[in-house]
C-alpha positions as CSV (number, residue, x, y, z in Angstrom):
1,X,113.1,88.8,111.2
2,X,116.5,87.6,110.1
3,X,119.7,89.2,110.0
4,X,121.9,91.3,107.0
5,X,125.0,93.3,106.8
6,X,126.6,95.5,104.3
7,X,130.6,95.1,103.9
8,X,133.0,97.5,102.5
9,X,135.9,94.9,101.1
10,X,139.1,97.0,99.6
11,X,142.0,95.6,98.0
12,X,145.4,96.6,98.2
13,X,146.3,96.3,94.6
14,X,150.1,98.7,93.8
15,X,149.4,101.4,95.8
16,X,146.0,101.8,94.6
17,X,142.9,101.0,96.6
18,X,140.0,99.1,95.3
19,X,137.1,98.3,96.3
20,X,133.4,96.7,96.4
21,X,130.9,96.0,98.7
22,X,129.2,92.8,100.0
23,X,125.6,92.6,101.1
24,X,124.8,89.4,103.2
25,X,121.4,87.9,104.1
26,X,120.6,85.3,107.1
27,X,119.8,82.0,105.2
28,X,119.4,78.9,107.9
29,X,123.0,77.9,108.2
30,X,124.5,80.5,105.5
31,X,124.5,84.0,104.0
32,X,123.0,84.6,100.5
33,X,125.8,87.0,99.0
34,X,125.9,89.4,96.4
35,X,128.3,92.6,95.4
36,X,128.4,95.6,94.2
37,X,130.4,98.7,93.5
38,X,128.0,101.7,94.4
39,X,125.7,102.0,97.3
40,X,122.2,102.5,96.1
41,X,120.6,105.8,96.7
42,X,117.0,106.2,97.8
43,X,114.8,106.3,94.5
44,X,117.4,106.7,92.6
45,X,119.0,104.7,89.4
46,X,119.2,101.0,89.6
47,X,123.3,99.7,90.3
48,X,124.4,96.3,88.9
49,X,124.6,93.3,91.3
50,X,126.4,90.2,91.3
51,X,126.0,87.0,93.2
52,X,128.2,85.7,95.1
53,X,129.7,82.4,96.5
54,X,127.7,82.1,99.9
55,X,129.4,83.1,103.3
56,X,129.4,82.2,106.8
57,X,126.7,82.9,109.2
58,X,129.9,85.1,111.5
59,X,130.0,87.7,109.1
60,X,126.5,88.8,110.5
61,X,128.6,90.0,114.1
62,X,132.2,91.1,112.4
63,X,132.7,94.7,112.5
64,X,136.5,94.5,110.5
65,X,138.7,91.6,109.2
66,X,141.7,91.4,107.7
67,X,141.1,88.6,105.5
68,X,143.6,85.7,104.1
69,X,145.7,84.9,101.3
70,X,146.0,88.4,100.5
71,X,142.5,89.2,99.9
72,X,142.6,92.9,101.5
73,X,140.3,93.5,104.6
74,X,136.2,93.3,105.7
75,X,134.5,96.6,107.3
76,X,131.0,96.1,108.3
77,X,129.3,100.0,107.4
78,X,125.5,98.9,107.9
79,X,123.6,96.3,109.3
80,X,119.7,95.2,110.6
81,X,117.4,93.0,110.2
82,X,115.2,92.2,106.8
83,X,111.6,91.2,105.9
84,X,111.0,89.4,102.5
85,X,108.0,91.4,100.8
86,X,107.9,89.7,97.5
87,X,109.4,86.1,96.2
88,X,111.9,85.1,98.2
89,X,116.0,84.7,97.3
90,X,115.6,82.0,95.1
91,X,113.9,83.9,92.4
92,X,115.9,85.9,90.0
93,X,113.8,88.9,90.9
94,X,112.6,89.8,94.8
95,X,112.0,92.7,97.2
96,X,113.1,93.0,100.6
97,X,112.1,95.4,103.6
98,X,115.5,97.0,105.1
99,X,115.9,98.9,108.1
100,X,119.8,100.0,108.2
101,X,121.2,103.4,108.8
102,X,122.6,104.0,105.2
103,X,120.2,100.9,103.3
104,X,116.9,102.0,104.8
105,X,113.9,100.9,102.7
106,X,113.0,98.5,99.9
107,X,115.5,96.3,98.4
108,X,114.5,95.5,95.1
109,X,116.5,93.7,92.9
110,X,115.2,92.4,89.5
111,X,118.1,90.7,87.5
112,X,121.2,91.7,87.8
113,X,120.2,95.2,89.1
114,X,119.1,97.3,92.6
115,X,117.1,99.2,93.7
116,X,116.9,101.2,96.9
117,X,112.7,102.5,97.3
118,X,111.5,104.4,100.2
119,X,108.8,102.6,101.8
120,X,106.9,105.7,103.4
């Protein structure tokens, strides 16, 4: 099984904190990346996800980062190891098997949205 990892990026934009968060899956000698602003719930609504320019493989051991030019800071908040289920990451639409602390369960994501769907 290959590796993933949920960030927490914020931005430190006048006083006011903003911020997203950046799911990465193991891909050979990348991540696949996409974002979004709200963690997904357990069978609940779908959220809106947006993909992302691919990142390096040593986001899968950071824990925190301040990041460069200004781009606010990296704090890992979940990580484990993932099973595809159905397609793979170069369909627009796929489900994957998640065993995290907070993401636990069946990552689907058909579109542009996600859903988290207990597999019990």
């Amino acid at each position: 099984m290959k590796k993933w990892v949920l960030l927490k990026h914020s931005l430190d934009n006048l006083n006011f904190e903003s911020f997203h968060y950046d799911i990465l899956f193991e891909n050979y000698n990348d991540c696949l990346t996409w974002k979004f602003y709200e963690i997904p719930v357990i069978n609940g609504p779908s959220v809106e996800i947006i993909k992302q320019n691919n990142h390096r493989l040593i986001w899968l051991s950071i824990e925190s980062k301040v990041l460069s030019r200004g781009r606010g800071r990296a704090k890992r908040i979940d990580s484990g190891q993932f099973k595809i289920i159905e397609n793979n990451f170069y369909k627009n639409d796929f489900s994957l098997e998640l065993n995290g602390k907070f993401l636990s369960g069946i990552f689907q994501k058909k579109g542009n949205l996600l859903r988290l769907i207990s597999n019990n």
